[in-house]
N, C-alpha and C positions, 0 to 999 in steps of 0.2 A: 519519412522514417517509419519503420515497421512494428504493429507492437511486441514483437519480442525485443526489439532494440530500447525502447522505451520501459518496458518493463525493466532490464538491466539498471538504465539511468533511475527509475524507480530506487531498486534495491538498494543501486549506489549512494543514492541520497538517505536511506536510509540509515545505510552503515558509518556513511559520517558521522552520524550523531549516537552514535550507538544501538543503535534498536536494538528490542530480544524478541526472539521466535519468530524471525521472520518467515514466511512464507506463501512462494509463489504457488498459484494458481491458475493454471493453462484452461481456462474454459471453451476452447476453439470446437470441442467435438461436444460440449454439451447442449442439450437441445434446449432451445426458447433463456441463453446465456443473452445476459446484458451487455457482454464485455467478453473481448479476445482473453484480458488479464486480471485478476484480480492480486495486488500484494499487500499482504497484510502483515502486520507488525502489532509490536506493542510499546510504551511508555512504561516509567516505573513512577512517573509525577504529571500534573498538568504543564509545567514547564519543560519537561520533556517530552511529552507529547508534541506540543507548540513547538522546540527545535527539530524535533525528527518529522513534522510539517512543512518547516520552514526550508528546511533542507534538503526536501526531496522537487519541493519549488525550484530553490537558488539551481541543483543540479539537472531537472530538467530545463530550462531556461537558457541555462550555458549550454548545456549539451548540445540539447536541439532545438532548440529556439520555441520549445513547446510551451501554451501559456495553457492552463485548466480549462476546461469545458465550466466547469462547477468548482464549488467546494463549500462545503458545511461541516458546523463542530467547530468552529476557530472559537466561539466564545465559551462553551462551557468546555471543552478539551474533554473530553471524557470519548471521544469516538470522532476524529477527522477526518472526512471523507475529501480525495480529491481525485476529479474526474478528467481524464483526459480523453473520454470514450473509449478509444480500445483497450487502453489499460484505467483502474480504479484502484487507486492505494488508499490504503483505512489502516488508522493509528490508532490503535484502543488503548485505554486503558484494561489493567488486567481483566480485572470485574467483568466492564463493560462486554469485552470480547469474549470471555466465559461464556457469557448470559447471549447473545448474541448468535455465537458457535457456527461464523461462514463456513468453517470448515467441513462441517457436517452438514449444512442449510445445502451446499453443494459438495455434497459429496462425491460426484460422478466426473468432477472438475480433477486433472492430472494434477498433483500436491509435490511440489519439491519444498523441503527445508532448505532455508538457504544458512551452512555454517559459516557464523562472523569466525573469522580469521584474528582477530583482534584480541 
């Protein structure tokens, strides 16, 4: 599987559980990038964080039978990181992703908003 296809499964798992401000991050053309993907989202509780976690898990798994490289943050939920290498999805809370700011940390990364339909 390819990481744009994984990245999708990403999203998808996030929109199950609602996420807000999702957004992909195409880092393929940036230089000394860790990652083909970055998607990032946000929670609006620790227990929402922990399902929009869990569920981008359960959806890549069914999907693609992908299991994590990594993942850190499941105990204090304030910022879950889960690594599949090509793609990284990070569940912040609001705060946390504030203060944080991937968005601008890689700025030179192609930025889509992904609109929940929901």
């Amino acid at each position: 599987m390819n990481s744009e296809e994984l990245s999708s499964i990403v999203v998808k798992g996030m929109e199950e559980k609602k996420a807000e401000n999702i957004v992909l991050m195409d880092l393929r053309n940036v230089k000394g990038s860790v990652s083909d993907f970055f998607v990032i989202c946000s929670g609006n509780s620790n227990t929402h964080i922990q399902s929009i976690a869990e569920s981008i898990e359960v959806e890549t798994k069914k999907t693609s039978k992908e299991a994590p490289w990594k993942k850190e943050g499941f105990n204090n939920r304030e910022w879950v990181l889960i690594d599949y290498v090509s793609v990284v999805a990070h569940v912040f809370d609001k705060e946390k992703r504030n203060h944080y700011a991937l968005e601008d940390l890689w700025g030179d990364a192609e930025i889509t908003e992904i609109v929940n339909n929901s």
